[in-house]
N, C-alpha and C positions, 0 to 999 in steps of 0.2 A: 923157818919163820913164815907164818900165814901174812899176806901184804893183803889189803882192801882197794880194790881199783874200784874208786867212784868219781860221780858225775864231778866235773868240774864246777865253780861258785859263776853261778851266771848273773848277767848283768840284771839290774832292776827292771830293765823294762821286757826282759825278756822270763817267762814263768815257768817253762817246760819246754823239753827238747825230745824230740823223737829217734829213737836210736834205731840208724839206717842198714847199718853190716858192720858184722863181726868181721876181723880181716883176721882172728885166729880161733882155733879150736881148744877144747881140752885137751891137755896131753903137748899140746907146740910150746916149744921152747920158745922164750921173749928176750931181747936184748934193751937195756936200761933206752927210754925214749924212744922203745921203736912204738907205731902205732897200734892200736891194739882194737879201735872200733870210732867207728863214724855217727855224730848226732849232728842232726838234723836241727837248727831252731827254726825261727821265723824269718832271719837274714839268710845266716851263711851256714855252713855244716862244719861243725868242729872235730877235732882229729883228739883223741885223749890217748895221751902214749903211757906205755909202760914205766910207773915209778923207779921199777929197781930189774934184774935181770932174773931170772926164774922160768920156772913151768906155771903153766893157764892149771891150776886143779876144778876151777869151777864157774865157769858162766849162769852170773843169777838173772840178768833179764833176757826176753827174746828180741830178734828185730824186730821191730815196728813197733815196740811197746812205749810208750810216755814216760819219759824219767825226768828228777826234779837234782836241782843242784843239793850234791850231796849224798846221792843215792849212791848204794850200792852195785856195780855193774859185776865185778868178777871178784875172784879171788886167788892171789897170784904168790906160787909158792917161791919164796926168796931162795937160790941160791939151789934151786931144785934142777936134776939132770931127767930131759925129755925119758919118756918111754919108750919101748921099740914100735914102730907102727901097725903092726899087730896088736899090739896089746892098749892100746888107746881106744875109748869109748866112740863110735860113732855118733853123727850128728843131735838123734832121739835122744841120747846121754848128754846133751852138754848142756842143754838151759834147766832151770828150776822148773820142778812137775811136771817132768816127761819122765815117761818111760826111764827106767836104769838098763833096757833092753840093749846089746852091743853089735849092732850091724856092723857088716865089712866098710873099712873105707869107703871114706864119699869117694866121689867121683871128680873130676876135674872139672864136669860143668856145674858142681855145687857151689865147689869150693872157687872156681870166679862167679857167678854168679851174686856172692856173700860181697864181692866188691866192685860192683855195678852202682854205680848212680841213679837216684830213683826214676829219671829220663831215661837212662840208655835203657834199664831194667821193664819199664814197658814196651821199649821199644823190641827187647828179645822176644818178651811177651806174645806181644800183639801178635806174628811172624812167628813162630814156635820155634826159634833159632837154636842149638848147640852151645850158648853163651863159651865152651871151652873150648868148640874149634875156632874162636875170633881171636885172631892178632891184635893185642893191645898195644896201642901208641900213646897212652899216657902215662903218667906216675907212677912208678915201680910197676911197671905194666898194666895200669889198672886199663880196660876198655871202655873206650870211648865212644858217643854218638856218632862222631865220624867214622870210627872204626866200624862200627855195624851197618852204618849207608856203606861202606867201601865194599863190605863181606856181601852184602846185597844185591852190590851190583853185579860184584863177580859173581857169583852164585846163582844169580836168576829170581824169580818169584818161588813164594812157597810150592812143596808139594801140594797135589790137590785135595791131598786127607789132612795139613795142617792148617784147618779152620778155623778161625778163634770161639772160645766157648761162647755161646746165645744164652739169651732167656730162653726161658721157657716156652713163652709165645712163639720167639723167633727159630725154638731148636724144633717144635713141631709143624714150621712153615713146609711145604713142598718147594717152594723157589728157593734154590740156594744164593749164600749172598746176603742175606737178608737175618745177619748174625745184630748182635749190641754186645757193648763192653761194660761194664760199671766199672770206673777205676775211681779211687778217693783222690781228694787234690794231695798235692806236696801243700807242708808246711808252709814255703815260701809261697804257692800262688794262689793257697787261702789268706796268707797275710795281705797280701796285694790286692785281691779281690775284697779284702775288708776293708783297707785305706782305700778303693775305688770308689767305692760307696761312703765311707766315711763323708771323702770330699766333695761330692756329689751331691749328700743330703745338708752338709755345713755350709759351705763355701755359696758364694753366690758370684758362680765363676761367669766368665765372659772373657770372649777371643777376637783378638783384633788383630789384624792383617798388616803385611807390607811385605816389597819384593828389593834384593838389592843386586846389585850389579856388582858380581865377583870379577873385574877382569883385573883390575887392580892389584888386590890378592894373587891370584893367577899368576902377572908375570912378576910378580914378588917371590911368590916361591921359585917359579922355574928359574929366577935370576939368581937365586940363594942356598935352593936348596941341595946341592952336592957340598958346597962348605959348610953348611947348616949341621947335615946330618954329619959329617968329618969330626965337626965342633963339637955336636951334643951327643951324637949315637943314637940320636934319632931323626927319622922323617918329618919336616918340615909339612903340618897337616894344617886341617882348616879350623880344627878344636881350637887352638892356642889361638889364632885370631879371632874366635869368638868368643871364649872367653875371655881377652881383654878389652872386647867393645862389650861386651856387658857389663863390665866390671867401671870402664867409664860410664856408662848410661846410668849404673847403681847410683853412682858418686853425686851425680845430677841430681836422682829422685828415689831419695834414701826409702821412700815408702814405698818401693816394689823391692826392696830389701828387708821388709818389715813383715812381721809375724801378727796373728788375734792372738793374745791370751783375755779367756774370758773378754771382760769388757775395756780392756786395754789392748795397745797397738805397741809391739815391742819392736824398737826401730836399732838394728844389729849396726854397731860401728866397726865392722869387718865383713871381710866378703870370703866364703866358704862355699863354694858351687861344685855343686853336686852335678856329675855329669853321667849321665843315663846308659848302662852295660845290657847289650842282651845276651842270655845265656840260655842254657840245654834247660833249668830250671824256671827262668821267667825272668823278669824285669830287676833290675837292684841298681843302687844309684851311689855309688862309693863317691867320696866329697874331694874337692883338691881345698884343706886346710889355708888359711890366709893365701889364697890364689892373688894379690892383688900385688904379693911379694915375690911373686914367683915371674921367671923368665919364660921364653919362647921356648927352650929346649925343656927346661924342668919340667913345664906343664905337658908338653909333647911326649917325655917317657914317662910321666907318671901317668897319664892316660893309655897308654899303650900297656904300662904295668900292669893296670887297673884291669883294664879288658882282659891279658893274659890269667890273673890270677882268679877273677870273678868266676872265667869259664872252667879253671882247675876246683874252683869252691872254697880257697884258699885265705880270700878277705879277713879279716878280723872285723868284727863287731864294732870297734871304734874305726873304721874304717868308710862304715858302712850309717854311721847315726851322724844327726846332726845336718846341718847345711842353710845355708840362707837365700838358694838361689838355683834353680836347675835349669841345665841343657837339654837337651833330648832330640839326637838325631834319627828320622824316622829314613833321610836320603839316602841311607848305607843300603835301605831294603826298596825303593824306588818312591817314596812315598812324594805325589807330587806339593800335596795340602793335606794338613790336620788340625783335630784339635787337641793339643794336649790334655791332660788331668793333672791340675798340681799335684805336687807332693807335700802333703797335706805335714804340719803347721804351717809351711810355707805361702807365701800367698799371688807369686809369679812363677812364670816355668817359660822358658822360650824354647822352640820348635824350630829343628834344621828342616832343611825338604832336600830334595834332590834337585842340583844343577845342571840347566835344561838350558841349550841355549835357543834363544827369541829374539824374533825383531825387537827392536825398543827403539822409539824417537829420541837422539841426541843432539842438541845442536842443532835443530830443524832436518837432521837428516835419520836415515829409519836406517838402523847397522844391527849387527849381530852380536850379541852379546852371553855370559854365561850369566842366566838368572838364576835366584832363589826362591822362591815363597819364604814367608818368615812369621810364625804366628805367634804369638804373645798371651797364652792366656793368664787372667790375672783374677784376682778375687775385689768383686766391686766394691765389699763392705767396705774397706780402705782404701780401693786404688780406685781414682777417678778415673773415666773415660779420657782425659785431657793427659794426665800424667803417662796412661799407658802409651797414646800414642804416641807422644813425643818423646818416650824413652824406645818406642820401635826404631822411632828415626832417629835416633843418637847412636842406635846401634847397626842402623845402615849409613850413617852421615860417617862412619869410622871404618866401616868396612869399606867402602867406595875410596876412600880417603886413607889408606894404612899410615900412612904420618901423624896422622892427629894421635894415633895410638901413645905412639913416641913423646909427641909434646904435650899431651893430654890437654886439645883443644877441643 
């Protein structure tokens, strides 16, 4: 019996998905839910597995193509025994309108190649890499970005005939060196580059500043954190304390918790903060759901989850939508000061930086201390200049102070 492997029903606000790699051929035998090919949407890259157990008789779309919830992707014979590998169609055979032509076996840098992430896959690119001679350290071996910096380094630089292809301009320069690439964005970091601008040309953003004094924190964790992590099975980090000085600063000034729609202000009686992932792919902001219910550990591994899975591509869609409120630490990469971009409906976003320690006047005396920057940008349609700042310093007045957390003063 012929089975129909198609797109899975996507969510509304997402229209089409770009199908990334095939991770099987005509002719491979398929086990009930094993994966069967990778799309691409606008968030996260979905996995659609195998309905029932069978042979692959027919891949109808190619990679890279545009498919809509509901399409047809393959067609998968139920309860069918593989072929000998000889006698299975080569790659030219396997999508709709190629060739029925039957070359020998791919090759092994084809067939990993087919399950490259669309980041590591330029980065073989770029480098004219062997994609099959790379030792994968991800998910059923798949090869990873760090995997190919590691093959790199051991390896050396490219030979001096693996040049990347030029224009035309550039391929008739005499100076070598003097190569260009045209590569098309991913899904994900044309959708980011659209909500860039979105809030850009919407928003009538403005960033205000303040610095707070981690020492507090500091020897909070050092004094806790060995029973912390025994406790929860996770490290005791600085997320989980700033998330719940935001979450008291919310409480204070419900309107940096508030949305525009149209010509209303929709003022959220929940706190859902979104806390900012970076990956091989680009920016994505997965939410911690009623964080305001959530403890020191629970926030602590679901951020740590969050980060793990985002880098695998692994998120779900509801994972990933929604939020009333973002983090966004720029200090993990040394970022001393910024300005954020909301994340547009939203209309605040706070900004970590990296902790620098600085003289600072205490007590008429000048000591050393671990400071922050702390930037706030916020949308002035609705947030007043007064409101922001005084929700900056509610969320240094709590940081300096980790007890106020506790009795929510």
């Amino acid at each position: 019996m012929t089975i129909e492997v198609r797109v899975p029903q996507l969510p509304e606000s997402v229209a089409d998905a770009t199908l990334v790699a095939w991770h099987k051929k005509v002719g491979d035998a398929v086990s009930r839910d094993e994966n069967l090919v990778d799309l691409e949407t606008d968030k996260v890259v979905l996995e659609v597995p195998a309905p029932t157990a069978g042979v692959i008789r027919e891949l109808k779309v190619q990679n890279g193509a545009t498919v809509t919830s509901g399409q047809v992707l393959a067609l998968l014979e139920e309860g069918a025994v593989a072929a000998p590998a000889a006698d299975r169609p080569g790659p030219a055979a396997e999508t709709a309108g190629k060739s029925t032509a039957r070359p020998g076996p791919a090759t092994r840098e084809s067939l990993v190649a087919e399950r490259l992430a669309p980041s590591v896959r330029r980065l073989v690119e770029e480098h004219k890499l062997d994609a099959g001679g790379i030792a994968g350290s991800g998910r059923d071996g798949r090869v990873t970005k760090g995997d190919v910096l590691a093959h790199m380094a051991g390896k050396g630089p490219p030979a001096p005939g693996a040049a990347v292809s030029a224009t035309p301009a550039a391929a008739g320069a005499s100076s070598a060196g003097r190569t260009e690439r045209r590569v098309a964005m991913t899904r994900l970091r044309s959708r980011i580059a659209e909500r860039l601008v979105q809030a850009q040309s919407t928003a009538a953003m403005l960033t205000t500043f303040n610095e707070v004094d981690l020492k507090a924190v500091n020897e909070l964790r050092a004094r806790h954190k060995d029973r912390f992590e025994k406790e929860h099975g996770a490290r005791l980090g600085f997320m989980s304390f700033f998330v719940k000085a935001c979450i008291e600063a919310l409480r204070r000034f419900p309107v940096v918790n508030a949305s525009v729609d149209g010509s209303d202000v929709v003022y959220h009686e929940y706190y859902d903060i979104g806390v900012a992932v970076s990956t091989d792919r680009g920016l994505i902001v997965p939410v911690l759901r009623d964080a305001d219910a959530l403890g020191f550990g629970e926030i602590e591994k679901a951020v740590v989850g969050y980060a793990n899975r985002a880098r695998e591509g692994s998120l779900t869609l509801e994972e990933l939508t929604g939020g009333t409120f973002t983090i966004t630490n720029g200090g993990v990469f040394g970022s001393l000061l910024s300005t954020p971009i909301l994340n547009m409906p939203q209309s605040a976003i706070l900004g970590m930086h990296k902790i620098q320690e600085r003289p600072v006047v205490v007590n008429g005396e000048i000591v050393v201390r671990p400071m922050m920057y702390l930037a706030l940008t916020y949308d002035h349609r609705i947030i007043d200049g007064r409101e922001a700042v005084q929700f900056l310093v509610a969320v240094k007045d709590a940081l300096e102070d980790p007890a106020r957390l506790l009795l929510q003063v």
